[in-house]
N, C-alpha and C positions, 0 to 999 in steps of 0.2 A: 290496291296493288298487292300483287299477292307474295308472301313470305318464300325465304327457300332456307329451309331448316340450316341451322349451324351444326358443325362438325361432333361437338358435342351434345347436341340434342340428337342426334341421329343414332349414336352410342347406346345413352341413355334408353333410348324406344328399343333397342336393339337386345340390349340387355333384357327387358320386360318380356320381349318375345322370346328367349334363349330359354331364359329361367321358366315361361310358360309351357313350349315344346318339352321342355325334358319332366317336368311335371305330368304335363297331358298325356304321353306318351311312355309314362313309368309304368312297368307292372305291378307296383307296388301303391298305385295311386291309390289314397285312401277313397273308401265309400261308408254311406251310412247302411248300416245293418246287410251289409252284403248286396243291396240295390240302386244308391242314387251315390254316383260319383259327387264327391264335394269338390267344392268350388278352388280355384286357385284364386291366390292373392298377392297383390303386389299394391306397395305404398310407392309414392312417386313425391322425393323429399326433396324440395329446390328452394332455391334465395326469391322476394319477391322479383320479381320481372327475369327469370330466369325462361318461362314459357313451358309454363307446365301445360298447357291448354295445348300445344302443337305437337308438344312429343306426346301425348297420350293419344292423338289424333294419328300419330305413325303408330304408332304400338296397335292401334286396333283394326291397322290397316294393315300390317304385317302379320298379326294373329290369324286372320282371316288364311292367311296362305296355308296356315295348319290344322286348318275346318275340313272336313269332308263337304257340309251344307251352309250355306252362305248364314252368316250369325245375323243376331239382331244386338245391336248396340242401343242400350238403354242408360244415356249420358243425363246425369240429374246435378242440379244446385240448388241452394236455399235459394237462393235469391233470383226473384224473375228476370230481374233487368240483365242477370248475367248469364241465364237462360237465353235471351233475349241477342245478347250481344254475341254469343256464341254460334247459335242459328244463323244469323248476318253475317258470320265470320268464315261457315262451312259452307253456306248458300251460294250461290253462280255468283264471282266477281266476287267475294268474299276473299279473306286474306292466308284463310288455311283451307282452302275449295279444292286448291289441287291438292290438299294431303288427303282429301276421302272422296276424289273422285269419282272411283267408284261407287259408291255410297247412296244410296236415296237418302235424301237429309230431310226429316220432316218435326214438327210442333206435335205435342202433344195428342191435340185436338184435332190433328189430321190425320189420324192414325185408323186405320179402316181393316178389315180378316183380309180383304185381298192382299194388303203389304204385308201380313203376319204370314200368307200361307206363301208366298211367293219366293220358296229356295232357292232360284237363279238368282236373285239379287239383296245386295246386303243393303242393310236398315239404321240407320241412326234417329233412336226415336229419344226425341229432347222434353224435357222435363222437370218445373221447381218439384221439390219431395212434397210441398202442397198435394200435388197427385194422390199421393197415396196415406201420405203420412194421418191425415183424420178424414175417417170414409165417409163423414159427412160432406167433406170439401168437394172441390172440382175445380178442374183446370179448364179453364173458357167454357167452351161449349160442351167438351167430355167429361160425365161423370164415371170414371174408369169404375167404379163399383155395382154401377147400375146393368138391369141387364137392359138391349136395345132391340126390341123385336127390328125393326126397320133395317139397323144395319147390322148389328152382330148376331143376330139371331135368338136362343136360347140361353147364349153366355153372355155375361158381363168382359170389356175390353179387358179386363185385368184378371180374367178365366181363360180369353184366349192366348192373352201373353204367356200366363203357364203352362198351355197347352203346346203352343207355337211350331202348330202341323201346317206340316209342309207337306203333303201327298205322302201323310202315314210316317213320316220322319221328323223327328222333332231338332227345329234351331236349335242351333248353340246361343247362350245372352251374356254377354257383359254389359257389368252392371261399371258404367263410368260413374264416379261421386268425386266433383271437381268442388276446391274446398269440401277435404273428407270431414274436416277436425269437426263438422257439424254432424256426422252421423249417431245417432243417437240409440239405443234400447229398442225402444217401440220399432224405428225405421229398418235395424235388424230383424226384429221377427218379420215385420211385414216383407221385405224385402227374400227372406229363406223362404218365401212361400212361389217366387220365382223359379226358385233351383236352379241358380245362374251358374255358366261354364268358368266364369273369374270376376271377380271383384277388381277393381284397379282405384285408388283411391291416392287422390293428389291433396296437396297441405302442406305448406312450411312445418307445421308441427301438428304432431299426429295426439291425440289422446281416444284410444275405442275403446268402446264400452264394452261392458263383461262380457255381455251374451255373445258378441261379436269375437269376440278371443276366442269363448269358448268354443263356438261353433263353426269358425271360420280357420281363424289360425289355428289352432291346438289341432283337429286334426293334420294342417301341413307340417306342423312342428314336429308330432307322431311318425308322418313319411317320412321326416329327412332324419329320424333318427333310424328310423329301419333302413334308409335307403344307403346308409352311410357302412353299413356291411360288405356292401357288395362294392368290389375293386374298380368296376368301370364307371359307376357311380360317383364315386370317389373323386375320382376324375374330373367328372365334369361339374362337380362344388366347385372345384377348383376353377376349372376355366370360366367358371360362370360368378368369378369373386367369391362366391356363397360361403367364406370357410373366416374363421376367426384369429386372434392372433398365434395360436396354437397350429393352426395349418389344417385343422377339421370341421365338416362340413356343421355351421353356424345358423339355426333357425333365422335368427334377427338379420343376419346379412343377407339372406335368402330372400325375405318377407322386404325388404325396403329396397328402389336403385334411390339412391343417394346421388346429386347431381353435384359435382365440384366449385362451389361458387367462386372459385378463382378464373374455372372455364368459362364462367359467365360473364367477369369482368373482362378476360383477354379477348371474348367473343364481342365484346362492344355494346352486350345488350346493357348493362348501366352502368352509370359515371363510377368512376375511379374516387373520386375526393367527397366531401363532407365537411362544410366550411360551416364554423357557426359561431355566431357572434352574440355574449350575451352583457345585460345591462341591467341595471334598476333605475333605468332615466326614465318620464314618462313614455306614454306609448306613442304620442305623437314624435317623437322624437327617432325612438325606437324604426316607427313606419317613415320617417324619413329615409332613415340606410337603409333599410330594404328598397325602399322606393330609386334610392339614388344605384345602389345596386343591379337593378331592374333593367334603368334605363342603360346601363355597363353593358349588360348583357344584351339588351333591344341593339343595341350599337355593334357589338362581336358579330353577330346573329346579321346585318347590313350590310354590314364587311364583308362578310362572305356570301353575300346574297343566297344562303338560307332558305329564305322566303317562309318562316314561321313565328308566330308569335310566341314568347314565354312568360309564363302565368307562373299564377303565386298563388297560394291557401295561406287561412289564417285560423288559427286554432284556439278557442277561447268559449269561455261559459255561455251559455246561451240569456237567460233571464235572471243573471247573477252578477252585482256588482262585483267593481276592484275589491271593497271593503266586505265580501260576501253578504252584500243584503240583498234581498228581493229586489229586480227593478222593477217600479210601478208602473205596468203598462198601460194605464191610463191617461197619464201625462201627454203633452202633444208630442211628438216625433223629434223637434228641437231641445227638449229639456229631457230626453231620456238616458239612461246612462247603462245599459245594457252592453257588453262592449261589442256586441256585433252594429250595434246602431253607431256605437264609437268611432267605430272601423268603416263603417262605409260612409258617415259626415266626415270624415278626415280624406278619405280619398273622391270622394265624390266633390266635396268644398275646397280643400285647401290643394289638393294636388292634382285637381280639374282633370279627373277621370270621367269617362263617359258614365253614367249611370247604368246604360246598358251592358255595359262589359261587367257589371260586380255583378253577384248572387250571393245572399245569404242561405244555405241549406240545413235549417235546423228552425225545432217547434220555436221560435220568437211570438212571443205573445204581446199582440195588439185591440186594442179599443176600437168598436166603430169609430172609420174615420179618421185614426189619426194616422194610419199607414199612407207616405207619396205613393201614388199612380210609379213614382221610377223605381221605385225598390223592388226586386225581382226575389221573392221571395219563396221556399223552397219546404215543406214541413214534413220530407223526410218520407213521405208514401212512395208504394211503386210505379203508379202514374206520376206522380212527380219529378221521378228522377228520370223519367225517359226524358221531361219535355225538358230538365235541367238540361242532360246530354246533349238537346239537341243544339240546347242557347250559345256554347261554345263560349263559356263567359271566361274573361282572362283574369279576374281576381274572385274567389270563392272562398267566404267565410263561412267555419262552420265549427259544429263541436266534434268532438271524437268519433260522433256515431254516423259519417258521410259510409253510405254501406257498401258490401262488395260493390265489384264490379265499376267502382271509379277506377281507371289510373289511369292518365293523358302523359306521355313520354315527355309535354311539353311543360310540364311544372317542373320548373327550377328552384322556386325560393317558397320558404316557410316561415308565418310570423306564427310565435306562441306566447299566448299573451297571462302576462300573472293572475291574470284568474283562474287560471286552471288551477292555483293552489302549488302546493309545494311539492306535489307527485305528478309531475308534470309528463312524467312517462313517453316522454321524444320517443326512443327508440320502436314504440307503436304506430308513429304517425313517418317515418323515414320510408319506408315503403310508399307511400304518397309522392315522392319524388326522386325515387334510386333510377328509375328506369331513362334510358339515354333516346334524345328525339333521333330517330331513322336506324335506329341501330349501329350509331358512326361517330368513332370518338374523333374532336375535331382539335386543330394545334390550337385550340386556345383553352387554358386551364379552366377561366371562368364558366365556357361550354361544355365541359365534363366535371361540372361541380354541383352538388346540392347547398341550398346556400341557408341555412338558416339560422334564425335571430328570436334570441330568448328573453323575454322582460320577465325577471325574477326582484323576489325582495332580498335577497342575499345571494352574495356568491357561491355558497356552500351548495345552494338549490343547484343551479348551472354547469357547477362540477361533477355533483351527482348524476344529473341528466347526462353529460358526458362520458360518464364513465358505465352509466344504462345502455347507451349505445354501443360504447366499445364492445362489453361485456356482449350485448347480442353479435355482433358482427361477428366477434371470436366464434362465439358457439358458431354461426353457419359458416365460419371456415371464409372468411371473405376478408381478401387483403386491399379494403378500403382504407384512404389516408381519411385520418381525422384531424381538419384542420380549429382550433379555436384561439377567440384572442375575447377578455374579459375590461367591457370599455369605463370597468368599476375602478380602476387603479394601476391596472399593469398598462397601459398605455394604449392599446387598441390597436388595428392594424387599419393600413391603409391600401390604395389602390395605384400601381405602380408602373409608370412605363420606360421603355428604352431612356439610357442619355441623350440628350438631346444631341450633343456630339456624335453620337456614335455613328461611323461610317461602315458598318460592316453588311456585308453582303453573302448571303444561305438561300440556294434553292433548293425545291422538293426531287428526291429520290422516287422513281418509279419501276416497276416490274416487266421489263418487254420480255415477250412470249413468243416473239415470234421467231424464233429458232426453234420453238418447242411446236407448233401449231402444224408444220408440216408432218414431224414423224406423228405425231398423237393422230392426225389422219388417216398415216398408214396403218396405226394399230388399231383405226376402226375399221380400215378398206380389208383389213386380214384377219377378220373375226368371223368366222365361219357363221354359216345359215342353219338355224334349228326347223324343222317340221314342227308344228304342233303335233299333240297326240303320239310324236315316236318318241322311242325308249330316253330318246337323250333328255327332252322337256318334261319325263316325269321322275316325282320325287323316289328318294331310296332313302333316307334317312328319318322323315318324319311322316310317311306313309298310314303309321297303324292308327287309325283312328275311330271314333265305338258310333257307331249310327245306333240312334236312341227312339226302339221302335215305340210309335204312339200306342197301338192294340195293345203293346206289351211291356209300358213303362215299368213294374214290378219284376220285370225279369232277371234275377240276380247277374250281376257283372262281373267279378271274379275276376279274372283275368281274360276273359274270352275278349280280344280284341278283332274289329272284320279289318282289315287287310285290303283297302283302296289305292289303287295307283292315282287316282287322279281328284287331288286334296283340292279346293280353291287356288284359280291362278291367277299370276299376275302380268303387263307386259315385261318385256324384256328391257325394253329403255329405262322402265322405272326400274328396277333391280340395279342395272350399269348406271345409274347416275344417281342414284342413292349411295352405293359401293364409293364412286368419287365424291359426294357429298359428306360422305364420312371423315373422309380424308384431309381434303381439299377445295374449299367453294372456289377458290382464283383458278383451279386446274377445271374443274367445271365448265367454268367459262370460257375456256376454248373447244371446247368439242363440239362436235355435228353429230348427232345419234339420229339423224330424223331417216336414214335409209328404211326402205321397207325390212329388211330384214329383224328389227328391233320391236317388231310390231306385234311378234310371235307370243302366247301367251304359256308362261311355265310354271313350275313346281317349285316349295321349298325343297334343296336336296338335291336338284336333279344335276345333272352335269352341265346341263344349260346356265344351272343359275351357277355354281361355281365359276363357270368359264367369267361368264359377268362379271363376278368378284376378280377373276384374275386379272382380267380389262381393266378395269378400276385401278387396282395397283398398278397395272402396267403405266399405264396413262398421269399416271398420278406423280409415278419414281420420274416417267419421260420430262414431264413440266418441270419438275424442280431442278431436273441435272441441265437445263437444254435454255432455262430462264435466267435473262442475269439483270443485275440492276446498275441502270443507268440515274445520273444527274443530268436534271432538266435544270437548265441554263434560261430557260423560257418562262419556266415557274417560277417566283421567287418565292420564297417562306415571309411569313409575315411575323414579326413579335408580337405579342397582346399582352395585353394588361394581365399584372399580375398581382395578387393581393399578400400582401409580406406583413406584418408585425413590424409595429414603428418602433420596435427597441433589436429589432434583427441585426446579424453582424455585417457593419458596412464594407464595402470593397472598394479599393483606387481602379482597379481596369475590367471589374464586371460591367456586362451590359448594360444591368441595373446597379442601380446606387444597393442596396442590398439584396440578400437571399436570407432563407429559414429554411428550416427542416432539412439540414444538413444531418447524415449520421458522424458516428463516431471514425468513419476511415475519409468519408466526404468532405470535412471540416478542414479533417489540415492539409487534405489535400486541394481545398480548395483557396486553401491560405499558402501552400507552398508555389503556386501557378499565377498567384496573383503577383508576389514577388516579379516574376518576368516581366513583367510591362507589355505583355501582348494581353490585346480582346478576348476575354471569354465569356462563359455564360453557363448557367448550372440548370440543363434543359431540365424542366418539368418532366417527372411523369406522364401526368395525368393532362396535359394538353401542350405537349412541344413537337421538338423538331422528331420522327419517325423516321426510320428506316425497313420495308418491308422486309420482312423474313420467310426467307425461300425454305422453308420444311413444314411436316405434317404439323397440325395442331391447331389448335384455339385460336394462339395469337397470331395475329397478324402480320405483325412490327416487334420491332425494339426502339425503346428510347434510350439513346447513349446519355451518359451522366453529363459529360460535360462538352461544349465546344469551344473551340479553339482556333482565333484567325493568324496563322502565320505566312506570308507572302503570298503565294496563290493557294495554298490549300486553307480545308474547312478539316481540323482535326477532330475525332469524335472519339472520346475518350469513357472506356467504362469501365466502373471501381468492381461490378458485380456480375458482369455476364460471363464469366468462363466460362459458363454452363453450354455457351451457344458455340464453343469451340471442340466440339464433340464428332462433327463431322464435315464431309465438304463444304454444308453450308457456307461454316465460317472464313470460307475463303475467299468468297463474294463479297464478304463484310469490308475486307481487310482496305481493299484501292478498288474505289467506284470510280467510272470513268462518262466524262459526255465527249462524243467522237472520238476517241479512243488519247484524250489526254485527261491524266488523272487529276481530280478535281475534290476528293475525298478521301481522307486515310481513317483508319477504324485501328484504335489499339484497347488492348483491355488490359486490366493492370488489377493483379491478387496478391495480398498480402501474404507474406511467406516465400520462402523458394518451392519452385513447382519446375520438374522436369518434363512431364510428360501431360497429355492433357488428362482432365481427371485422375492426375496421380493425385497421392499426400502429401500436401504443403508439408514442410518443413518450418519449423518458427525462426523467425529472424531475418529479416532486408523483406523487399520486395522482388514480383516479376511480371515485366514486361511482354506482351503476347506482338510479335508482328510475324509479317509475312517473310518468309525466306526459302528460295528456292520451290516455291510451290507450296511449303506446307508451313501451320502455325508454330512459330519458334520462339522458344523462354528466352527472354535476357533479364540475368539475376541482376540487382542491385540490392545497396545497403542504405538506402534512405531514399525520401519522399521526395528531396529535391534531387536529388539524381532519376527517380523514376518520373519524375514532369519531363526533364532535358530529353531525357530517353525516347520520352512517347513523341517529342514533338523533332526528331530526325526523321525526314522523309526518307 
């Protein structure tokens, strides 16, 4: 199934390409020695499972639109299998196929002068840095160093790559390096021997080597201090972020798009929580609550008929006891005490797992003979992890070193087992299971949760390890909840459902569009017809671009730019539905673009792609004012199990017998409401009740703080969203209705007095947000239990 970019990835790529245009197209672009334009650069800094791998794949498909001669894309990684996974992933039926469409996507070793000289069509040539990195190496069948009378003629494959004539003009190449943080010294010089048009280099965390600063960035560092003279210049630092907290144009903000890893969480690409539970009981013990955990989650997962399985890793020494001594792998299979062999007699024997489903991947060291035939056994090569991938196995023990290119969306749960010692360093192995199964966070907390479970010999370890993850999280800016309960003394948490009493009744809120589905028609039935090749389909903004004659590669550059109207194009459909993909995925999905008229191919710059972008807005503002949200009466919401802290504060008329992770405005006010003796409920975050949100952005939804059953309404009450009363939206919020009787009231409630929306609280009482007369209106109060009575008058 193939992907369709989030609102924020599309930004992000969007960004890379702005920041390269204004580069590419500077008169001030730096060159070495007055003849070889240097490269541009950009870092691509994201959370793991954020999708660094899709937006670099828009970025070099919009780059293209500001080529004169179609580029050659030279996408590399250490590691083959992720080479491997990526090819499958751009290839026909792959799941990023339509972001490089146009694209010939080819392997290394299929790389032949006729695809190099071929400027009608662009190139994505895939490749581990094996290739090149020692020129005794070779990648399959190509030795890119060697010369190849047969096929390449006189040159060697990586003589014609630097040459990359195209009938006397030479490609443009980006150099993609996914996982940059491995580029190294050597892979620099080799790689300057390309003379690539831009480097683009992805990594949570970036560290490059000297020569690589030296040669790459320092001279962009050099242009944006020249280029920061000139007033127009200026300018577009600005719009293009690039400028520092002083307001001038910033190397470092330049050189990196930083992806917001909060866009990441509202975007649903991973779970919201981090639940973890630690112990010094034995491990069998340990692997029971995960195990029982498991089966929690196999059951959510049922419930909603899903239709996936959730897996679990287990992270521990490989041929190192608990007591750190040697296991003797000598011994028979029965008596050995390695804790990977621990872990899989424990779930193989005592909690009658299929054999076939575990794998150990890590060197475990065995005797003739005394390895079962069932042990599935893994040592860490790169033929081995293809045939791991393919085994789909749902429990996978291993040590720290499972290498790129694992992440399965559907690992939830984590054992880390005391062997790892006292630098147990979790927050390395969370990446392992951040990413969320289908991109879709679901109302039950325990399926937008990482769950793992720590066997330490001290509490102090476990803290530590807690406070390692915090500590990362912060740095990447990700507002994940950290849930943990310690089963050494504070009492441990448990797994919690509805009162059995409880009679109350919550259905799902949905998005009809179809008031919106007719006009958004008309504003594609009134989108004027472009000609290809006329003035309107060609670019004026990023036109000037340097055709790099082969005869005369030494030709100094200076500023002599040639002046082409007709840069690489693109269709017109994909411009308008990238413009509303930016925006909007739910507005997307009402449009019809398939008219021929959309078919036509254009310019960056041109009035054609403008118009595009103005469509997009158009279409985008039409859905949100024309879409309103209705309660289904047909859907019902389900409660799920919740996991609470056995010493959590108990309630007489919450849904559950208790709640945690109350803040400091949430506590008394959910102590003031309880007083009433009506039903309520303190919805989850990170997997409850939703309500869609009708504006631009990331998120999807809001989750109101609390609910409330009084006679026929569902009241939703929230301690923290003023923020969403900014404009009409919030009016939709306010009385949801199913066939036009209200069934939903929305209030939101801000400490302090507040007159106007986003005015300045004032200190002192509370204010109440409802609906009156059409617009959101203050009602002040001076206490908590006057602001409960308050929100729950219809």
């Amino acid at each position: 199934m193939q992907i369709e970019l989030k609102p924020f990835q599309v930004r992000a790529a969007q960004q890379i390409v702005n920041r390269y245009a204004f580069f590419a197209g500077h008169a001030y672009r730096p060159t070495y020695k007055g003849k070889l334009r240097r490269p541009f650069y950009q870092a691509l800094s994201a959370i793991t499972g954020a999708g660094k791998t899709p937006v670099l794949a828009e970025a070099v498909t919009l780059m293209r639109m500001h080529m004169v001669v179609e580029p050659i894309v030279f996408w590399m990684s250490k590691a083959k299998s992720v080479v491997q996974q990526t090819y499958a992933n751009f290839s026909g039926g792959g799941k990023y196929a339509g972001l490089v469409e146009e694209f010939r996507v080819i392997r290394a070793a299929q790389l032949e002068p006729s695809l190099i000289a071929d400027g009608s069509s662009p190139l994505i040539v895939l490749a581990t840095t094996g290739l090149f990195n020692n020129k005794e190496q070779s990648d399959g069948a190509l030795n890119i160093y060697k010369k190849d009378q047969d096929l390449f003629g006189d040159q060697s494959p990586w003589e014609r790559l630097i040459a990359r004539d195209a009938g006397g003009v030479r490609r443009p190449l980006i150099i993609v390096y996914d996982e940059g943080h491995n580029l190294s010294d050597q892979q620099t010089q080799i790689l300057a021997e390309l003379e690539p048009e831009a480097y683009l280099l992805a990594s949570a965390t970036l560290r490059l080597p000297s020569g690589f600063a030296k040669s790459v960035i320092g001279p962009q560092e050099a242009w944006i201090d020249d280029a920061r003279e000139d007033d127009d210049s200026l300018k577009r630092f600005v719009q293009l972020g690039a400028v520092g907290d002083a307001g001038t144009p910033d190397a470092s903000a330049f050189a990196v798009t930083v992806v917001d890893s909060n866009a990441v969480i509202k975007s649903e690409l991973i779970k919201t929580s981090i639940q973890f539970d630690g112990t010094t009981a034995p491990m069998e013990r340990c692997l029971d609550d995960l195990y029982d955990r498991l089966e929690l989650i196999e059951q959510e997962i049922q419930a909603r008929a899903l239709g996936f399985t959730p897996k679990a890793i287990y992270v521990c020494k490989t041929n190192i006891t608990d007591d750190g001594d040697k296991d003797d792998h000598t011994k028979p299979f029965e008596h050995r005490n390695a804790p990977p062999i621990r872990i899989w007699r424990y779930l193989v024997e005592q909690k009658k797992v299929d054999p076939a489903k575990v794998a150990i991947y890590a060197d475990l060291k065995f005797s003739d003979g005394n390895r079962p035939d069932a042990v599935n056994l893994f040592s860490r090569g790169e033929s081995d992890f293809d045939e791991f991938q393919a085994g789909d196995f749902q429990h996978i023990i291993f040590n720290q070193g499972l290498q790129e290119g694992w992440d399965d969306p559907a690992c939830y749960l984590g054992y880390v087992d005391k062997s790892m010692g006292s630098q147990i360093r979790v927050e390395q192995i969370i990446g392992r299971v951040l990413r969320q199964y289908d991109a879709k966070h679901y109302d039950s907390p325990l399926l937008n949760s990482a769950h793992f479970f720590l066997r330490v010999d001290k509490k102090n370890v476990f803290t530590e390890s807690i406070e390692a993850v915090r500590a990362k999280l912060q740095e990447d800016g990700a507002a994940i909840e950290i849930v943990h309960t310690y089963g050494g003394g504070d009492g441990g948490a448990e797994d919690i459902y509805p009162k059995e009493d409880s009679s109350v009744v919550l259905h799902q809120v949905h998005a009809d569009a179809g008031d919106a589905v007719a006009v958004i028609a008309q504003l594609v039935a009134k989108f004027p017809t472009f000609k290809e090749g006329e003035e309107d389909t060609q670019g004026e903004a990023h036109n000037k671009m340097e055709l790099v004659v082969i005869s005369d590669l030494d030709k100094e550059s200076g500023h002599d730019w040639m002046v082409n109207g007709h840069a690489n194009r693109v269709r017109l459909r994909w411009l308008v539905s990238n413009a509303i993909r930016s925006r909007s995925r739910a507005a997307l999905a009402v449009v019809d673009l398939k008219a021929s008229k959309f078919d036509v191919r254009v310019e960056a710059g041109s009035n054609a792609a403008a118009a595009a972008d103005d469509l997009a807005r158009d279409i985008v503002s039409s859905y949100y004012q024309l879409t309103s949200l209705v309660y289904e009466s047909e859907r019902e919401f389900t409660f799920s199990t919740m996991r609470v802290p056995k010493k959590a504060q108990a309630f007489d008329n919450g849904l559950y017998a208790r709640y945690a992770g109350l803040n400091k405005f949430e506590a008394p006010f959910a102590i003031a409401l309880d007083k009433l003796g009506l039903p309520w409920h303190r919805n989850p975050s990170n997997g409850g009740f939703r309500i869609p949100l009708l504006s631009e952005g990331d998120s999807a939804s809001f989750s109101p703080d609390f609910l409330v059953w009084k006679g026929k309404y569902v009241f939703c009450l929230d301690t923290k969203g003023s923020h969403l009363l900014t404009d009409a939206v919030a009016r939709k919020l306010f009385d949801i209705q199913d066939e036009g009787t209200t069934k939903l009231l929305t209030r939101f409630i801000s400490e302090g007095t507040q007159k106007t929306i986003g005015g300045k609280a004032i200190q002192g009482g509370y204010t109440v947000w409802k609906m009156k007369a059409g617009s959101p209106t203050p009602i002040h109060v001076s206490s908590l239990d006057q602001a409960v009575k308050e929100c729950l008058k219809a």
